[in-house]
N, C-alpha and C positions, 0 to 999 in steps of 0.2 A: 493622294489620300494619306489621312493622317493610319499611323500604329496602329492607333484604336478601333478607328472605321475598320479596318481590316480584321481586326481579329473581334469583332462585332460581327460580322458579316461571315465569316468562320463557324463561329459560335453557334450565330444562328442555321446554317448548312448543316452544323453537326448537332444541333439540336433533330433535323428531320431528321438525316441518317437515323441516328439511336434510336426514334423512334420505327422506325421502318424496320431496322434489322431484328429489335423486339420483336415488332408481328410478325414478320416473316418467319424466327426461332422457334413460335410455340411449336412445342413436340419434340424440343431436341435435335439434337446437334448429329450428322451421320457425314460422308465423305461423299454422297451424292444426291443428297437432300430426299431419299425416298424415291428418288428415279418417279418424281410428280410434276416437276417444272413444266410448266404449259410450253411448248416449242418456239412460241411467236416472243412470250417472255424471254426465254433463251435467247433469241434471233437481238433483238433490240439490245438484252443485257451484252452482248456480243462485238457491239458496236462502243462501247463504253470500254468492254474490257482490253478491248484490240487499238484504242485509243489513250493514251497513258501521256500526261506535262509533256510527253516529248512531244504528240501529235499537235497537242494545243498549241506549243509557244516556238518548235522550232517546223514545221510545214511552215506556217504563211512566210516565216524568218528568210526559210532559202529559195523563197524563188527569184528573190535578186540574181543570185548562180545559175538553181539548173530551171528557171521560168515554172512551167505547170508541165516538165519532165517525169515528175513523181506519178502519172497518170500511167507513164509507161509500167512501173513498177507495180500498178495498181489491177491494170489486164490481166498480169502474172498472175495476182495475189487471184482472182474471179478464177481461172482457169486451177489455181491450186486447192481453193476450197472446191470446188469438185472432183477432184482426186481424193480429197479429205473424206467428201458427204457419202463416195461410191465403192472406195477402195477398204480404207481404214476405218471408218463407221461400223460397218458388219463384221468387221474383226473385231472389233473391241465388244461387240454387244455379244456375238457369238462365243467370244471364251469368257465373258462374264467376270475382269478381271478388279479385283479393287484399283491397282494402279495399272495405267498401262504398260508400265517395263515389266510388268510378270510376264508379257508377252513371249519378252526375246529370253527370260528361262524355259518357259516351254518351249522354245523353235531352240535356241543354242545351248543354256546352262546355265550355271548359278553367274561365271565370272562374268560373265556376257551382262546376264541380267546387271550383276552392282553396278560396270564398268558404265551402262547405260543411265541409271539409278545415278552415279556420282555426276555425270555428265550432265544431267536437267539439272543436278543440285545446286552446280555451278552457275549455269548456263542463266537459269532464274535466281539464281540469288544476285549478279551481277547485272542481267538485264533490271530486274526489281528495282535495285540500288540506284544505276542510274537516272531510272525514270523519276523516281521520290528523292535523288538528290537535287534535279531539279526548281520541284517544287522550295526544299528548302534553300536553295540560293536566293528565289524570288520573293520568299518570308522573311530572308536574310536583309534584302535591301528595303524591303515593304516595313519589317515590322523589327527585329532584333536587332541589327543595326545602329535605328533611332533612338532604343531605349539601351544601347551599350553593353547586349546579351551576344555572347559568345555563340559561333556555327555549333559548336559540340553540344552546347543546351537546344538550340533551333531542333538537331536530328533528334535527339533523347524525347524531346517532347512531339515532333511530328509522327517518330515508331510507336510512340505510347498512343498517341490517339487511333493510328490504324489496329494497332493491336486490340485496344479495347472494343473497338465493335465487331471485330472478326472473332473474338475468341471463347463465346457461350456457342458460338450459331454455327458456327462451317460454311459450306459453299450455298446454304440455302439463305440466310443472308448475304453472302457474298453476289447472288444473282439479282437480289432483289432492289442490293444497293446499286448495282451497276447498270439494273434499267434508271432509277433515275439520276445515276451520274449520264447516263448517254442523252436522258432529256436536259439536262444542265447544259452539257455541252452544247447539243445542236442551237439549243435555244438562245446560250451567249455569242455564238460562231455567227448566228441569224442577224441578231439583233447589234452585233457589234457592225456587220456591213450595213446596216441599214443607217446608225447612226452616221459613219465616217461617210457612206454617201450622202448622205444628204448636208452635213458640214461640208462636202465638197461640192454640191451643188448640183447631183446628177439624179437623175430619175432611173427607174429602172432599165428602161432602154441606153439612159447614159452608161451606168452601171455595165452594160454587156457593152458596147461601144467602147467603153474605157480601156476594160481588162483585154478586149479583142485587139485594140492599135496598142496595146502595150508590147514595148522589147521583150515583155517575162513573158508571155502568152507564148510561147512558142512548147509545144506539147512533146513531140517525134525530134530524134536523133537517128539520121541513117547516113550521115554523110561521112564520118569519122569513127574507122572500129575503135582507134587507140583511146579517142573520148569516153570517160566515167558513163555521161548519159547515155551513148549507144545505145540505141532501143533493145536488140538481144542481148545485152547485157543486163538493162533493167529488166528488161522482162523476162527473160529466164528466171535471173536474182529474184524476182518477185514471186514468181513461180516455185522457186525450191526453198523459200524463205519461209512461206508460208506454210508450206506441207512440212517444214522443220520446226516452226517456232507456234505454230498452231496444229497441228495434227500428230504432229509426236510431244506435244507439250503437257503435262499433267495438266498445270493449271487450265488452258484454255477447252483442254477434252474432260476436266469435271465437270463445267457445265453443261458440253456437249452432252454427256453421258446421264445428266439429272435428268432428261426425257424421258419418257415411259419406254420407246426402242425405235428404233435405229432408224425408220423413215420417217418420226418424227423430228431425229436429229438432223436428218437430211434434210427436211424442208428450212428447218432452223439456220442450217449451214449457207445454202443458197440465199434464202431471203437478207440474210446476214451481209453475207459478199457485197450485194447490190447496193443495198442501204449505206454500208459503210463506204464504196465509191464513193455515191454522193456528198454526203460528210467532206470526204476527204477534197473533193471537189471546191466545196463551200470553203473550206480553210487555204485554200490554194489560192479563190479569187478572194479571200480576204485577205492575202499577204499582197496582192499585188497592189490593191485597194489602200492598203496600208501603209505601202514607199511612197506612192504617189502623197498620200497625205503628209508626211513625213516630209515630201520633198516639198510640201507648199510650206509647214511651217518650220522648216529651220531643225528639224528633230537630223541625229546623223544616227542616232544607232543602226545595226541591225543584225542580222542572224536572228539569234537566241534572245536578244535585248530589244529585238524590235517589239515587238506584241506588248511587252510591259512599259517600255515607253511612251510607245502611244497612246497607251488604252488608262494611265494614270499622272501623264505629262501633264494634264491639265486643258489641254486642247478641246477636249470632247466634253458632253455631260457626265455627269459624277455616276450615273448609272452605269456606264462602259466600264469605267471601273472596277465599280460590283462585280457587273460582268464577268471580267477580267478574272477576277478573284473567285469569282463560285466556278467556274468552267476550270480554271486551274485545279483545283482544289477537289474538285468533282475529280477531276480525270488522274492527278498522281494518286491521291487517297484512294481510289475504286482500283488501283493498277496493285499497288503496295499492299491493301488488304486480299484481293483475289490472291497473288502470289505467297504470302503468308500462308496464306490457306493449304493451296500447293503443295508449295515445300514443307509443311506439317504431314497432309496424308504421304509423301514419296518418303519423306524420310523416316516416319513412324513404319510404313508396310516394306520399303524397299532396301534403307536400309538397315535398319534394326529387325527389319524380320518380325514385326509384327500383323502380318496378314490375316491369319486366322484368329485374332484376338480382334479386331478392328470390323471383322465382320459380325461379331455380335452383339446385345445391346446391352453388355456389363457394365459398372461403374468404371471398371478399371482402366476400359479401353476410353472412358471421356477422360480420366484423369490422364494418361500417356498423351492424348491430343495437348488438351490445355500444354504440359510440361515442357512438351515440344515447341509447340507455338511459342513460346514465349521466348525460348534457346532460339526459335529464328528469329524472332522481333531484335532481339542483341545481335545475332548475327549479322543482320540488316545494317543495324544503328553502324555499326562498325566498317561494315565495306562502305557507307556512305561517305564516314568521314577519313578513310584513305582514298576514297574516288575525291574526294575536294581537294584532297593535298597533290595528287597526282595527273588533273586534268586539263586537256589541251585543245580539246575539239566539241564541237558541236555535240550537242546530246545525240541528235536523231543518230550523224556516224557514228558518233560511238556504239548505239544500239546495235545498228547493223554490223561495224566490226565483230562485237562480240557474238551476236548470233554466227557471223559465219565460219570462228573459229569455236566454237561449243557446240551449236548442235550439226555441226558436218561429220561429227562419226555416229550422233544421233540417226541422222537422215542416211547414213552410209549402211550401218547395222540392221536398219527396217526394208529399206530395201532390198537387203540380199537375201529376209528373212523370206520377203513375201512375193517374190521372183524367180527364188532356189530354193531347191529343195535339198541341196547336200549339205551334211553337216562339218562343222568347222573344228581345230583342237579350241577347246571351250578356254583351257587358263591362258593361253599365249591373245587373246582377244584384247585386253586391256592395252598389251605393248603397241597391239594395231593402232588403237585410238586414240594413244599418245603420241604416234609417231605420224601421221596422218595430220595434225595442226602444225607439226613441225615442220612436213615440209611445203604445207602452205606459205608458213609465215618465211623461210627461205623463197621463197617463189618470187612473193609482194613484195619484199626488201629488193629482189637484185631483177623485177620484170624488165623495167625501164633499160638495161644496159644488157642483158641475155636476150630479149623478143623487141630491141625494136622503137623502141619507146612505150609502147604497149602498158600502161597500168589494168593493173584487176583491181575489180570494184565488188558489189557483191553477189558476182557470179563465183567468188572463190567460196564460196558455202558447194556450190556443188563440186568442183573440184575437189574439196577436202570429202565431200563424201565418195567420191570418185578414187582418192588415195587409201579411205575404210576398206573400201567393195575388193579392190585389187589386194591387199593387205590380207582378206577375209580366203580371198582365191588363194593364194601360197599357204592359207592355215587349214586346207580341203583334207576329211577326213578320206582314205580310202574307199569307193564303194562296193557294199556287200555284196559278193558272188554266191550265188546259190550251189 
């Protein structure tokens, strides 16, 4: 595809958007959209926003590696959002907080609460970064590139467009653009298997036929603990990954929280779950769908570069393409602008201490939003282009690295909140949660020659919260004697 088709085809994406996130705005802009979001709208936008460029272009990329293994991680993720929908749902509705780290000031104290507050700060401004840097690699080769425009113009101008529709409306556009980023997606994911099948000549039953005698089809790992894939590895990882980077995550429990209360949110969370397997499903047998094609015409890419060589190689109709480009574009853009969002309400209420200003409907508190927001759109732009100067691996790992060293004192500190009842010394809490990734990342560095050959994969998300919890116990206040 030419530059042009591409950012034609952009253009017209973000023409709907802008349109959408208008109507969705009338009324003003709040940090939970009026707790009015219909649950099923939730449930769908959910799928969109739990899917981000990484979902799109590196799933079908790796099952070269680990086949349709990602399913095990995905059990996890089902069995996590109901700890999510059952556990932590009726806590957050019942203390009625604007952000959810007020939480852990009321159960521990102010240090607790920031040290948690700085942790999602991080945690989501990095995950964000990745996912929307991305997208801009693939506008880099698609379209800046060709016309001899520098990555630093690519990022300045991809943060500006996320910023601009995120930032009259809040999360109640942010919900409304993410139900139809999730129909973009399914519908390019759909329709891109359909074309490569039938370019390769298979009917639907060929289709399940193919992907089933395929070397990647292999789903379960139980034979090798030391292997990454090991099924309790994924699937724990999946399990505590999820109750970390969606159930203790601002952004993804704003939406949850836009529901009217809490067994709404539950029905949202479940329906959620399910749907988004399938999704994930569908992109697994489109990577596989996709080597094979690859292997008929002479294409070598793969990983991260497989999906956009195929899909604009030339091989296929010029629709896959499109394709290509609206499901991209849908899924980093609806990731970048939900996270914006985010990191605006945590760090306006959490750590500037604007809570009690945020809950009312003064000028002053839209003006602090906007000011904010915008301090993180730079933010962004910035961690994107030292992630470009600095990167060596796969999007999707990198994601997961990062969530299992950011939110493992996350997942460490909620847990001991809401399991124990003793209280902790409140300011020595921070040294915990520093010191907790630390000796993760000694762990991973020296596994292989201390246990055995043994690598950790990302079951070290629970381990590091596992080092919070223990860390939390040496900080035990004495208990009151009567």
């Amino acid at each position: 595809m030419s530059p042009y088709a591409v950012m034609a085809v952009i253009a017209a994406y973000f023409a709907v958007i802008f349109l959408v996130s208008r109507l969705s705005g009338k009324g003003g802009a709040d940090f939970y959209g009026g707790r009015k979001s219909p649950w099923w709208v939730v449930a769908i936008a959910m799928i969109g926003a739990c899917m981000s460029g990484v979902t799109f272009v590196s799933v079908p990329g790796m099952v070269a590696v680990s086949g349709l293994g990602y399913l095990q991680m995905c059990l996890g993720f089902m069995v996590g959002y109901v700890v999510i929908a059952f556990v932590l749902m009726p806590l957050y509705y019942r203390l009625g907080v604007v952000s959810i780290y007020q939480y852990l000031e009321q159960r521990f104290g102010v240090s607790t609460y920031k040290t948690g507050a700085w942790f999602f700060f991080i945690s989501k401004m990095l995950g964000a970064s990745v996912r929307l840097f991305l997208v801009c690699v693939a506008l880099q080769l698609l379209v800046f590139d060709p016309l001899g425009l520098p990555f630093a113009l690519n990022v300045v101008v991809n943060v500006a467009i996320v910023l601009a529709y995120t930032f009259r409306n809040g999360v109640r556009s942010v919900i409304w653009t993410d139900t139809l980023k999730t129909v973009c997606m399914v519908v390019a994911v759909v329709l891109s298997i359909v074309f490569i099948a039938r370019n390769l000549g298979l009917s639907f039953s060929g289709v399940v036929a193919s992907i089933r005698g395929s070397e990647m089809s292999r789903i379960f790992w139980f034979d090798d603990v030391n292997h990454p894939q090991y099924f309790w590895k994924q699937f724990l990882g999946g399990l505590f990954t999820v109750i970390a980077t969606t159930g203790l995550d601002q952004d993804m429990m704003q939406r949850a929280l836009s529901c009217k209360d809490h067994r709404d949110s539950q029905k949202n969370l479940l329906v959620s779950t399910v749907l988004q397997t399938v999704v994930i499903f569908l992109f697994l047998c489109l990577g596989v769908l996709m080597y094979q094609f690859a292997a008929a015409t002479g294409i070598s890419a793969t990983g991260d570069k497989l999906f956009p060589a195929v899909a604009t190689g030339g091989g296929l109709p010029g629709i896959v393409g499109i394709l290509f480009i609206v499901g991209l574009v849908a899924a980093a853009y609806g990731a970048g602008g939900s996270a914006l969002t985010s990191l605006t309400t945590s760090f306006s209420v959490d750590i500037l201490g604007l809570g009690a200003a945020v809950k009312g409907a003064g000028g002053d508190a839209d003006r602090i939003r906007k000011f904010v927001h915008v301090g993180m759109a730079v933010c962004m732009a910035l961690t994107i282009i030292i992630f470009n100067a600095l990167n060596s691996t796969s999007a999707i790992d990198a994601v997961y690295k990062v969530a299992s060293y950011t939110y493992g004192p996350l997942l460490g500190l909620f847990a001991f909140g809401i399991f124990s009842k003793r209280a902790v010394r409140d300011r020595w809490v921070p040294l915990v949660a520093l010191l907790a990734p630390a000796l993760c990342l000694v762990l991973q560095l020296n596994s292989e020659r201390w246990f055995g050959g043994y690598k950790f994969s990302y079951e070290l998300l629970l381990l590091n919260a596992a080092f919070t919890i223990l860390g939390l116990c040496c900080l035990l206040r004495p208990r009151k004697t009567r």
